[in-house]
C-alpha positions in Angstrom: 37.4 -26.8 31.3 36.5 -23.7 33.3 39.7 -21.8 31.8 38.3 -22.8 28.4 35.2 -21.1 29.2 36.8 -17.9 30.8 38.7 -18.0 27.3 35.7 -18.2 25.1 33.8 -15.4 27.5 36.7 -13.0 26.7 36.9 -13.7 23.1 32.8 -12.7 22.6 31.9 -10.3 25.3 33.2 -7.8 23.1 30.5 -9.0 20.5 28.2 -9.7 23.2 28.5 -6.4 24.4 28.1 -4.8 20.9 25.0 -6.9 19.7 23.3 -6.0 23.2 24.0 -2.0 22.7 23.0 -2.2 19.4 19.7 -3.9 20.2 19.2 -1.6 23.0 19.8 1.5 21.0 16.9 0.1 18.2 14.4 -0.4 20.9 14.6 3.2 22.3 15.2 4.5 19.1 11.7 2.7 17.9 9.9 2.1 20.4 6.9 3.0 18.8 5.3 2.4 15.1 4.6 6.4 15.5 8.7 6.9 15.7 9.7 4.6 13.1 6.6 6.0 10.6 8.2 8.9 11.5 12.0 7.9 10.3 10.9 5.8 7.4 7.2 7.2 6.1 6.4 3.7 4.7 7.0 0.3 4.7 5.7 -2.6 2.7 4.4 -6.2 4.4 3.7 -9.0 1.8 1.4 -12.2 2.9 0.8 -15.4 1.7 -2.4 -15.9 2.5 -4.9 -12.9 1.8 -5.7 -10.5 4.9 -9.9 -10.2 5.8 -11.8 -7.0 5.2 -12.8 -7.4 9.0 -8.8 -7.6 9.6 -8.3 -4.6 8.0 -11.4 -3.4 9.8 -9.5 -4.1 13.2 -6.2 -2.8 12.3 -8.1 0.3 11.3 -10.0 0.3 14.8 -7.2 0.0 16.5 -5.0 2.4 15.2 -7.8 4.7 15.6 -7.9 3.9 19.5 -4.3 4.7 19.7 -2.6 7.1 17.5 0.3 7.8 19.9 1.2 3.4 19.4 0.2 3.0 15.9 0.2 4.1 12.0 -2.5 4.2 9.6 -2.0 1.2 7.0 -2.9 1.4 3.7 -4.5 -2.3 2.3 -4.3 -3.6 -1.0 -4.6 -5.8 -3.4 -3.7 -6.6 -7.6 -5.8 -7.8 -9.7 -5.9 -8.6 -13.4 -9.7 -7.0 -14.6 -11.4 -6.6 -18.1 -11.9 -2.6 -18.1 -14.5 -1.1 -20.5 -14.9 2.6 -21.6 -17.8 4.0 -24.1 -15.0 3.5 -26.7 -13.2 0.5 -25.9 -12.4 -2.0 -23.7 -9.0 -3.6 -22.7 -7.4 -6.0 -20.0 -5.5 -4.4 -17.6 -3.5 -4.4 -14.1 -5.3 -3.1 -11.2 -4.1 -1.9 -8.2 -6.9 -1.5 -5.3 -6.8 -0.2 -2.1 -7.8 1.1 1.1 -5.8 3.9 2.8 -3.8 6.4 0.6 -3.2 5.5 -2.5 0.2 7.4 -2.8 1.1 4.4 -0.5 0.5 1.9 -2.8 2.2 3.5 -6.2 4.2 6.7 -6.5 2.3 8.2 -9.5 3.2 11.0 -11.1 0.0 12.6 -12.5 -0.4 14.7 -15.4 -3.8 15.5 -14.7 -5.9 15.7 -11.8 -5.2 13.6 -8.7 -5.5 10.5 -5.9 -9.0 9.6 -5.4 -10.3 11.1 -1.9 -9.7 9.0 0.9 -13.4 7.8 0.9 -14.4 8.4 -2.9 -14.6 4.6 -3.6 -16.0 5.8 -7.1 -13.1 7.4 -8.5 -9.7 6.1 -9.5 -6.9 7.3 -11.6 -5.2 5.9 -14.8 -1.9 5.5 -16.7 -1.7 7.4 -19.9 -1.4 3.8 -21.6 -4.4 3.2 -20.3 -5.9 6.2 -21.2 -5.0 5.8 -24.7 -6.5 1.8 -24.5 -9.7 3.0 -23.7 -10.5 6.3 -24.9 -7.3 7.0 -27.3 -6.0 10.2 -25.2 -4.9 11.2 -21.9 -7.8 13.5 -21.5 -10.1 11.6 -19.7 -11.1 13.3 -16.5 -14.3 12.7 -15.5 -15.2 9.9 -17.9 -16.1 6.5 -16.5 -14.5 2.9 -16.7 -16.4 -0.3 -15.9 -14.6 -3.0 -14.0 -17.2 -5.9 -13.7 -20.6 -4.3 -12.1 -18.3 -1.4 -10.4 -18.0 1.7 -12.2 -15.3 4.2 -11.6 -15.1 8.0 -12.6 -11.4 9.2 -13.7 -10.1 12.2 -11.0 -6.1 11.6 -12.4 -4.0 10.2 -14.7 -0.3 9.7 -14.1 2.9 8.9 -16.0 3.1 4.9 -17.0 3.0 3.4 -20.6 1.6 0.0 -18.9 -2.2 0.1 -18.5 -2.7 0.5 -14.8 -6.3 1.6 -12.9 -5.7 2.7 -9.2 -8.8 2.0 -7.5 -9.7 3.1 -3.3 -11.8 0.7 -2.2 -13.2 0.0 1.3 -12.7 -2.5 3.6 -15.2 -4.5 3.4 -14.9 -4.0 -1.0 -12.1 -6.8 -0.2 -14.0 -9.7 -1.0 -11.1 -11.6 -2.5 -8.9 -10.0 0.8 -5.8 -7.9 0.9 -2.2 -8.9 -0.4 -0.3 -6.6 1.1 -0.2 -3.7 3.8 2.2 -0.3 3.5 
């Protein structure tokens, strides 16, 4: 029995070995969120069960407390939303979020640009959308209703599909967050 152990000790140290140097390499390669945000500028986490404006709040909080540990995350949400214009009005996709939005979709604008960080008032739209609700793709500064919430245009980007990108705050969550990048 023992020489059947020795056996099988020789046979995986060598994997062993490798697995253990390879985790060990990872962890002082990452060893922080501030590293690896670093290496790889964004990555995506999904959830099953919506994430809390007062979640996000605390994620916020406490990568505010410590920048050296942590990385800003960018919360959001899609939604399906009856959009009107003074023209017309249309059903379309809407992506909303809190954080940068060139975290959430890699638009390619044509015209203007991302919402500010805090301009919960503006958003920016696909052409298709554009020409859903005002019949052209020069729409800066004109307004879109989403329920009671109304949105000012400050870019439109590349997309056939109607799409409104939308910051909103934390606490605008109501329904929570899906995701996190």
């Amino acid at each position: 029995r023992l020489e059947r152990l020795k056996a099988a000790a020789r046979r995986y140290a060598p994997m062993v070995a490798t697995g253990l140097l390879v985790l060990a390499l990872w962890l002082a390669g990452f060893a922080s969120a501030t590293r690896l945000g670093q290496l790889w500028p964004g990555f995506s986490l999904r959830y099953n069960a919506p994430v809390s404006g007062q979640a996000a709040t605390a994620a916020r909080r406490y990568a505010a407390e410590h920048p050296d540990e942590a990385f800003w995350p960018t919360f959001w949400r899609q939604d399906t939303a009856k959009l009107e214009s003074d023209l017309f009005s249309t059903t379309a996709s809407c992506l909303l979020y809190s954080g940068q939005g060139q975290r959430v979709w890699p638009a390619q604008f044509t015209g203007g640009g991302w919402p500010g960080a805090t301009d919960e008032a503006g958003c920016a739209v696909s052409e298709g959308l554009a020409h859903a609700l005002w019949g052209s793709t020069d729409v800066l500064d004109k307004t879109v209703k989403m329920g009671d919430k109304t949105y000012t245009v400050r870019g439109v980007f590349e997309g056939d599909d109607p799409l409104l990108l939308a910051h909103v705050g934390d606490d605008g969550a109501k329904a929570g967050w899906q995701g996190v990048e």
